[in-house]
C-alpha positions in Angstrom: -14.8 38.8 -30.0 -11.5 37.4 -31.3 -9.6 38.2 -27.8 -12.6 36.2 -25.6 -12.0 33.3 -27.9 -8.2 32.9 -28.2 -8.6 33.6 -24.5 -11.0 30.6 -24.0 -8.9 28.5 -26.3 -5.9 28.8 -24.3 -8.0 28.4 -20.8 -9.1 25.4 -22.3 -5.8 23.7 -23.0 -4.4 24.8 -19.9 -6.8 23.2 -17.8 -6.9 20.3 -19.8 -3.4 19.8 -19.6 -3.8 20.1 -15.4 -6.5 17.6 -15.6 -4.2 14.9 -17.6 -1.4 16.0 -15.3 -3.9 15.0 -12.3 -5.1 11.9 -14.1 -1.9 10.8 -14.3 -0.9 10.7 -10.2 -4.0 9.5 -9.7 -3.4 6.3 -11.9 -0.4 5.8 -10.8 -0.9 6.1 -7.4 -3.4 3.5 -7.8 -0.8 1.2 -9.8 0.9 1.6 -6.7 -1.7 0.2 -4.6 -2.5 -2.8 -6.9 1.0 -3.4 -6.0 0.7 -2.7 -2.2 -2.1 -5.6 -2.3 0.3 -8.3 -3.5 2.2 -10.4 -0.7 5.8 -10.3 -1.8 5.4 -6.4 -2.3 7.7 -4.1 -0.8 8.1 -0.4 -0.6 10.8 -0.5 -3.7 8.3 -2.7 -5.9 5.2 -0.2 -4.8 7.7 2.9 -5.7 8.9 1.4 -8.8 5.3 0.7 -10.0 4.3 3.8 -9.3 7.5 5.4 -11.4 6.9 3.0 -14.0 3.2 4.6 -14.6 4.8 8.0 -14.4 7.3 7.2 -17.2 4.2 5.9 -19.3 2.9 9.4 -19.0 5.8 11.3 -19.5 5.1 13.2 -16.3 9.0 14.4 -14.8 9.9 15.1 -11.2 7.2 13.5 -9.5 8.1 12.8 -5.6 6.7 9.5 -4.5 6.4 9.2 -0.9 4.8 6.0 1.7 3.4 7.1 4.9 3.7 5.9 8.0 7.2 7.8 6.9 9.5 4.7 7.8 6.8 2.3 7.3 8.0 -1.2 5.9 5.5 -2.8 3.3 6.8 -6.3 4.0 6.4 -6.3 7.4 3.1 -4.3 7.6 0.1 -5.8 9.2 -2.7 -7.4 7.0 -5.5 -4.5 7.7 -3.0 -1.7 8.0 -3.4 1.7 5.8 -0.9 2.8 3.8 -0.7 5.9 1.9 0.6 6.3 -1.4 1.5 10.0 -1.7 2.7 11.0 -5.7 3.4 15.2 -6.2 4.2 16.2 -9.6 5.3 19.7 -10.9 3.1 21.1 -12.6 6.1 23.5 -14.8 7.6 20.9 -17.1 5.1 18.3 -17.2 2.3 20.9 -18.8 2.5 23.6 -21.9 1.0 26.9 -21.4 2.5 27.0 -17.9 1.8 31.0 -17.6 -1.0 31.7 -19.2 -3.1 31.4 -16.0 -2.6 31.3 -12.7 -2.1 27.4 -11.7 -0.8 25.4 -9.0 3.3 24.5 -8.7 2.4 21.1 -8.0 0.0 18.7 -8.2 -0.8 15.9 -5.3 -2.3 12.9 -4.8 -2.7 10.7 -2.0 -4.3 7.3 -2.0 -4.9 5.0 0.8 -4.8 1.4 0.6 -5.3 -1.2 3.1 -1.8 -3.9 3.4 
């Protein structure tokens, strides 16, 4: 009985901690967008938002990407989509890495209309 509990225990904080790491790109990459919406905003003012909401959260390594690849916030379109890709590592940002299985990285893409 012990070894189904400790093993349910640990499940539990390990999936937890994926589902904060997830919250986490999720909010910022919506922080991101909030900033995408403004009308001085450019792609270093969306990417710093977006870090800035990472730092908050303590989560390290993240990549922070803008598609189109190349696109240029101040001179997009009004009505254009813009994607707001953030991917974190999961190793370092969770504890518990190995006690199951779990994905190396964790991705979120949000699209926001310029």
């Amino acid at each position: 009985c012990l070894p189904v509990i400790v093993l349910v225990l640990f499940g539990s904080i390990q999936a937890c901690n994926l589902i904060y790491l997830k919250y986490g790109t999720v909010s910022a990459a919506y922080e991101g967008a909030l900033e995408l919406s403004k009308s001085n905003a450019t792609n270093s003012s969306v990417e710093a938002r977006v870090q800035q909401v990472l730092d908050a959260q303590s989560i390290t390594g993240a990549t922070i990407t803008i598609e189109p690849v190349g696109t240029n916030i101040a001179q997009a379109a009004a009505g254009s989509n813009i994607t707001i890709v953030v991917d974190a590592p999961v190793s370092g940002n969770i504890s518990l890495i190995n006690f199951f299985p779990s994905p190396s990285n964790i991705e979120t893409r949000l699209v926001a209309t310029r």
